[in-house]
C-alpha positions as CSV (number, residue, x, y, z in Angstrom):
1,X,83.4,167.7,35.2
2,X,82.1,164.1,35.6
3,X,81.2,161.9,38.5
4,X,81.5,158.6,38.0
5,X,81.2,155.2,40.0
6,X,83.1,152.0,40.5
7,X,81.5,148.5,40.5
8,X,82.5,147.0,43.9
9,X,84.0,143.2,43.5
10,X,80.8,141.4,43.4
11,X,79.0,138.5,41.2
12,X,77.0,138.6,38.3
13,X,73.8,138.7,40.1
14,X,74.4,141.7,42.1
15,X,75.2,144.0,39.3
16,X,71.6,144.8,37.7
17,X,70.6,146.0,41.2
18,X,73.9,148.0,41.6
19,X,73.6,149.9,37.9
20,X,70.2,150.9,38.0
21,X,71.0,152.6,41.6
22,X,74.2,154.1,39.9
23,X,72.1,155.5,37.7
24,X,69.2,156.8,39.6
25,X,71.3,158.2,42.6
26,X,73.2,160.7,39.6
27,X,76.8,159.2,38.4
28,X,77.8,159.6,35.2
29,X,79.4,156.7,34.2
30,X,79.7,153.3,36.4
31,X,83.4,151.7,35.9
32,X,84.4,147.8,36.0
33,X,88.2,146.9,37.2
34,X,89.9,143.4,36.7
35,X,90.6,142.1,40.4
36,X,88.5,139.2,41.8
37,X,86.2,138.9,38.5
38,X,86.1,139.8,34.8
39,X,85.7,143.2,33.6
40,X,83.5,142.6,30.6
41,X,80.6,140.6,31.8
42,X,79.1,142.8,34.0
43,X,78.8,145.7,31.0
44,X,76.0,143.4,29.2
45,X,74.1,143.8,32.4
46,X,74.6,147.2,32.8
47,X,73.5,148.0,29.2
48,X,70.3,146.1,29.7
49,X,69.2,147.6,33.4
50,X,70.7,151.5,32.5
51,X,69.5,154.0,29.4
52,X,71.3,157.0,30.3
53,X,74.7,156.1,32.7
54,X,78.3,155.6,30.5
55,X,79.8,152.2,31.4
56,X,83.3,151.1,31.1
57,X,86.4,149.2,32.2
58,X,88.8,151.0,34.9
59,X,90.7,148.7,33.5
60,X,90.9,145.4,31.5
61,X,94.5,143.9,31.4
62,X,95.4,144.1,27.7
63,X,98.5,141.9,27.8
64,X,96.4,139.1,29.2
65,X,94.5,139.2,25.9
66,X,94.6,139.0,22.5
67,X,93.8,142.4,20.7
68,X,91.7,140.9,18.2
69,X,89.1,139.2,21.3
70,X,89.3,143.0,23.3
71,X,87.7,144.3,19.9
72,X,85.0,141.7,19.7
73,X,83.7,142.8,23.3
74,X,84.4,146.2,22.8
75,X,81.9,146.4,19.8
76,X,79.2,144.1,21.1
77,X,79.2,145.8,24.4
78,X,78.6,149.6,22.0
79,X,76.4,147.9,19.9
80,X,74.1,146.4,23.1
81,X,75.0,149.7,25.5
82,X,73.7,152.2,22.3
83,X,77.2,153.9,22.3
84,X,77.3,154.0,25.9
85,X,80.4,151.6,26.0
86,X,84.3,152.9,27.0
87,X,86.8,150.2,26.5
88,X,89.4,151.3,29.3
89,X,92.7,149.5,28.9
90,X,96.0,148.7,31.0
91,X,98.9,147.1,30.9
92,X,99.5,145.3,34.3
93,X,103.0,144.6,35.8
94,X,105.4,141.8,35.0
95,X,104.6,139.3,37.9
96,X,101.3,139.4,37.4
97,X,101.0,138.9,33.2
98,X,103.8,136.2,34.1
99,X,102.6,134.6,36.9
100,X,99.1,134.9,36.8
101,X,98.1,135.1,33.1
102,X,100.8,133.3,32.0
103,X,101.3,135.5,29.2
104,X,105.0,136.7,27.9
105,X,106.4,140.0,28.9
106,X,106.6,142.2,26.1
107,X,110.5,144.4,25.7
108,X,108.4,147.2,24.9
109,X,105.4,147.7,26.8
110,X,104.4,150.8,25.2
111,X,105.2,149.5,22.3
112,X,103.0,146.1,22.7
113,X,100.3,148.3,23.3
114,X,100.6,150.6,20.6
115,X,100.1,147.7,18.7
116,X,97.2,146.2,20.2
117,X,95.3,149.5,20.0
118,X,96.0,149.9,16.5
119,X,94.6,146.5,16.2
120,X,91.6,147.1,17.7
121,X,90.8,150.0,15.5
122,X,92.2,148.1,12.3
123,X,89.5,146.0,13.1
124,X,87.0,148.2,13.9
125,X,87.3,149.6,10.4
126,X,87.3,146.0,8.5
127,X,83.9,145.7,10.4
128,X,82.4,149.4,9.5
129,X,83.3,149.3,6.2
130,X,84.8,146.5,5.0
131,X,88.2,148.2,4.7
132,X,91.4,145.6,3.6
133,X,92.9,144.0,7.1
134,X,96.4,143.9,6.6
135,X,98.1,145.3,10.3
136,X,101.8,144.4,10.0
137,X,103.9,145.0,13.5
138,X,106.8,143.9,15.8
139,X,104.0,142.1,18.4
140,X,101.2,141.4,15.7
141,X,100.2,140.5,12.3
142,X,96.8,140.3,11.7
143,X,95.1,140.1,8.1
144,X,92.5,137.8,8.0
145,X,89.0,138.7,8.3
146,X,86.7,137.1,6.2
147,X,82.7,137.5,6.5
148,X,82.2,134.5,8.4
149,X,84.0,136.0,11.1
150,X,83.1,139.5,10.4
151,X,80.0,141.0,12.5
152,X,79.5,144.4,10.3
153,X,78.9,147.5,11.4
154,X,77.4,148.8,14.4
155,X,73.9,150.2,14.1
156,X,73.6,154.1,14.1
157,X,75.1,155.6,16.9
158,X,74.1,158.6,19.0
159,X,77.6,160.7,18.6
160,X,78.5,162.6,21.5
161,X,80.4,164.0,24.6
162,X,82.3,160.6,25.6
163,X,80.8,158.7,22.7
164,X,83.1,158.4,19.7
165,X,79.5,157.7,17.2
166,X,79.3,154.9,14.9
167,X,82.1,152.9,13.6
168,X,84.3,153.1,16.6
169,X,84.4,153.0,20.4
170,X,86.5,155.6,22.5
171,X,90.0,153.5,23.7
172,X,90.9,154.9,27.6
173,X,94.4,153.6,28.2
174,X,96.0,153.4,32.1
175,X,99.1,154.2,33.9
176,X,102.1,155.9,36.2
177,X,104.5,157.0,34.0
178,X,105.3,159.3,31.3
179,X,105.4,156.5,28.4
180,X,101.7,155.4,28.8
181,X,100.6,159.1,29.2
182,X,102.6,160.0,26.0
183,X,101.2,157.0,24.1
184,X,97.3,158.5,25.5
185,X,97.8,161.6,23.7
186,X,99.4,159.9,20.8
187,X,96.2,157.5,20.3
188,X,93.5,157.5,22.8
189,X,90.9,159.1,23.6
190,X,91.0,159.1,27.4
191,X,93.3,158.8,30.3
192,X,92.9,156.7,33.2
193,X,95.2,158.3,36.2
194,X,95.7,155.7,38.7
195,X,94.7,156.8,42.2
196,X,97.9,156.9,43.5
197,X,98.7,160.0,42.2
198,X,98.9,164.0,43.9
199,X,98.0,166.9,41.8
200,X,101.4,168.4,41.4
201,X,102.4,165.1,40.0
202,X,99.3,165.3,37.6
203,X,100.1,168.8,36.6
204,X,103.9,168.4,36.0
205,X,104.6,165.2,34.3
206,X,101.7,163.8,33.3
207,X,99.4,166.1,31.6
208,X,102.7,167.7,29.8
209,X,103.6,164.0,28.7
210,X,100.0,163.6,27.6
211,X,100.5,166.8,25.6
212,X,103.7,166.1,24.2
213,X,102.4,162.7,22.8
214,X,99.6,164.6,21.4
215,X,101.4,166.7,19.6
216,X,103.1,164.6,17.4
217,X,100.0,163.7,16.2
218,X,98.7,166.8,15.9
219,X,97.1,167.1,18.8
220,X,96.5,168.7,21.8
221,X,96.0,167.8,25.6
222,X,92.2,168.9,25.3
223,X,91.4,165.8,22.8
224,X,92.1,163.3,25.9
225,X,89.9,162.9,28.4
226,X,91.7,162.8,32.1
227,X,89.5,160.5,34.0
228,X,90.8,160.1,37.8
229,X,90.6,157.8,40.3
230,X,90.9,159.7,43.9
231,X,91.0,159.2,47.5
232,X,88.7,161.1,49.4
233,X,87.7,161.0,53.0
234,X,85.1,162.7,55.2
235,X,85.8,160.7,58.5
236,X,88.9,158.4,60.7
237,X,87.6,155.2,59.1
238,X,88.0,156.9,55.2
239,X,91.1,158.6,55.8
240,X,92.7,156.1,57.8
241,X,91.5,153.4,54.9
242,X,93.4,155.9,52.4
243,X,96.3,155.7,53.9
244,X,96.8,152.1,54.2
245,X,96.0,152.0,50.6
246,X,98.3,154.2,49.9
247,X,101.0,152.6,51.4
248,X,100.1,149.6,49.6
249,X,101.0,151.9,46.2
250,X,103.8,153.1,47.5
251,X,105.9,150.0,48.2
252,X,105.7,149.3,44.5
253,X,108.9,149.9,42.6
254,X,107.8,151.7,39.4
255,X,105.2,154.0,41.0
256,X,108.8,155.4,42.6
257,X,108.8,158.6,40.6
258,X,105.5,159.8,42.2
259,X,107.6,160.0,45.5
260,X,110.4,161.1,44.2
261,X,108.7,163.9,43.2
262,X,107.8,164.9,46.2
263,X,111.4,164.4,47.9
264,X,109.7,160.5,49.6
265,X,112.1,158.3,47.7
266,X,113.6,156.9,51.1
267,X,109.9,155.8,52.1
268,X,109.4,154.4,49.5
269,X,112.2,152.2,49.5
270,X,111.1,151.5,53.1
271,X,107.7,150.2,52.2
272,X,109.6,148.0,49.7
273,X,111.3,146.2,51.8
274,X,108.3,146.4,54.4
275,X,105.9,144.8,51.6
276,X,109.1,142.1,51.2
277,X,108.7,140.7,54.5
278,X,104.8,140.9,54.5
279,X,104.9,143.3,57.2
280,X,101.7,144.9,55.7
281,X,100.3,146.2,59.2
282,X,103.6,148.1,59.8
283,X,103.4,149.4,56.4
284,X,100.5,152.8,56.7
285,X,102.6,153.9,59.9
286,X,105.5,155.2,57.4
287,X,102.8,157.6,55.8
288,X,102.9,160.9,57.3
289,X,99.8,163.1,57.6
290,X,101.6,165.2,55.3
291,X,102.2,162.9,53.0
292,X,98.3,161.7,52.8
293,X,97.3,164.9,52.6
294,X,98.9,165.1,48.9
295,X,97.7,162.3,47.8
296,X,94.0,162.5,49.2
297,X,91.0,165.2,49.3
298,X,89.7,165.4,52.6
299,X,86.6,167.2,54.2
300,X,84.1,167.1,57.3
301,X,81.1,166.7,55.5
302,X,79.8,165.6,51.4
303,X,78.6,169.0,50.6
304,X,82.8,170.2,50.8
305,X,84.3,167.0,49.8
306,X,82.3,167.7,46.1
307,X,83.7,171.9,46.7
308,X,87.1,170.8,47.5
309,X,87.3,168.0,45.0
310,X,85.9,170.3,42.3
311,X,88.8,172.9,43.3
312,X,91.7,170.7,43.4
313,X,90.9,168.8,39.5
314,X,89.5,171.8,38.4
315,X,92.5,172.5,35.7
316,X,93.5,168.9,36.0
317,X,91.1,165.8,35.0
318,X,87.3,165.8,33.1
319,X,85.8,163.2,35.5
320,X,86.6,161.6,39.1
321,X,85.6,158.2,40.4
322,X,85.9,158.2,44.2
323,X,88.4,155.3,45.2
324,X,85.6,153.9,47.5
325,X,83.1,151.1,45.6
326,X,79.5,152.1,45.0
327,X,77.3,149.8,47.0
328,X,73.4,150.6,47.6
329,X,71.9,150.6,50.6
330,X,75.8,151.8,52.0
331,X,75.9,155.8,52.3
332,X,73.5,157.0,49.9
333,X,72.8,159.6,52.0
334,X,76.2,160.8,51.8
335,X,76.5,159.9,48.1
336,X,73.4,161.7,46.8
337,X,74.7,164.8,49.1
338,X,78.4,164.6,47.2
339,X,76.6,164.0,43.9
340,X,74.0,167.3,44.5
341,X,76.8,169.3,45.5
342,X,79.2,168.2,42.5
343,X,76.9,169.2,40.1
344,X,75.3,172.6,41.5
């Protein structure tokens, strides 16, 4: 299992100093999400100040863009990173492709996206080997490609664990539900698991939907990488920042069937109607200590946060990010201590 790290909301200038202490304190992988600044930028900075630390995007909104510019970053971000690149993506909610992308809801979401991944490869292959473009769907048609516009292959590739080798990039794809998870196993090569999620949730709806995806295509649950976001806490301030994020999650509408599961419908609706009125600071008092519990890993010190964290994903995801931004200088004490201990 993997450690990995997430890029805290800063500007371009910060990040060079940030990767190369991702990299020297131990993660595996440093992750980029699309909240206050782009997702892509800061992966050309990471390639050029790491040689060893994965890099990707936990996520970049697909719907905001246009399949055909996601695949142009995607294989100049491998190409600069030597293979180290993973092109995370995910799908956003309505209000927020509407409102703030200004970009048209699809009817289908899974299907949209289906599309736009098969895109991506489509074009992936025009530019390895000069295979015919001629992609043909309900959302896209895309068959131009001629060599002006066509950047070639990517050099040689190191193939490996997490790298997909030369002529392609490894697609992680994001989500709640059971459509998204199916599509992961159907097509991609990695599963982001948002962090508002609980283990028995995890083991009995998503990794079967991942599976049953798979299997139409022949595959099996083992050929997706489960790549988690947690909450985690080793003190009050941690655990009581946990649980007014996780109220946050749980006042939106379609993460529903996580609570559901767990018999929380009713507070749920609650913190809907809570999150309505922008009563946010009433909001973390409707989650119970029982209710965190399920949803985060808690401990009194690093050394058992990485014991209890390794024992509670064990069967259930290849690599963690803590939901807590990476910032040096900030705990690394405490992070080299969680990182020792994860990996003994």
């Amino acid at each position: 299992m993997k450690l990995d790290a997430a890029l805290p909301p800063v500007s371009l200038s910060e990040v060079p100093a940030i990767a190369r202490a991702a990299e020297e304190i131990g993660f595996d992988c440093l992750w980029t999400t699309e909240t206050m600044h782009d997702p892509f930028l800061p992966h050309a900075l990471i390639a050029e100040h790491t040689a060893r630390m994965e890099m990707g995007t936990g996520i970049a909104v697909s719907f905001a863009r246009s399949p055909t510019t996601i695949a142009y970053t995607a294989w100049d971000l491998a190409a600069q990173s030597g293979g180290r690149f993973i092109l995370g993506l995910g799908t956003q909610v309505k209000a927020h492709i509407e409102r703030r992308f200004g970009m048209p809801w699809p009817d289908s979401v899974t299907g949209k996206l289906r599309e736009q991944i098969q895109v991506i490869r489509a074009l992936w292959q025009t530019w390895h080997d000069n295979a015919p473009l001629n992609f043909r769907g309900e959302y896209y048609k895309i068959t131009l490609m001629s060599p002006f516009f066509n950047p070639g292959p990517l050099s040689p590739l190191p193939a490996g664990e997490g790298r997909k080798g030369e002529g392609s990039v490894p697609i992680y794809i994001a989500g709640v539900n059971t459509g998204l998870a199916k599509l992961a196993g159907e097509l991609c090569d990695g599963f982001h698991v948002h962090p508002f999620h609980t283990p028995r949730y995890l083991a009995e709806v998503m990794l079967p939907a991942i599976a049953e995806g798979a299997a139409k295509q022949g595959r099996t649950r083992a050929d997706v990488t489960i790549s988690a976001s947690v909450f985690a806490a080793t003190d009050d301030f941690s655990r009581e920042f946990c649980r007014q994020q996780v109220s946050f999650y749980a006042s939106t509408p379609s993460y529903r069937p996580v609570l559901e599961l767990h018999g929380w419908g009713g507070t749920g609706e609650k913190l809907s109607a809570l999150a309505a009125r922008g009563e946010w600071a009433e909001m973390p008092g409707l989650v119970s200590d029982a209710m965190l519990s399920e949803f985060m890993t808690e401990a009194d010190s690093p050394e058992s946060l990485a014991a209890a964290l390794k024992e509670r994903y064990a069967s259930l995801a290849n690599r963690l990010t803590l939901y807590l931004p990476f910032r040096p200088g900030e705990k690394d004490v405490w992070w080299r201590e969680v990182i020792r201990s994860f990996h003994a």
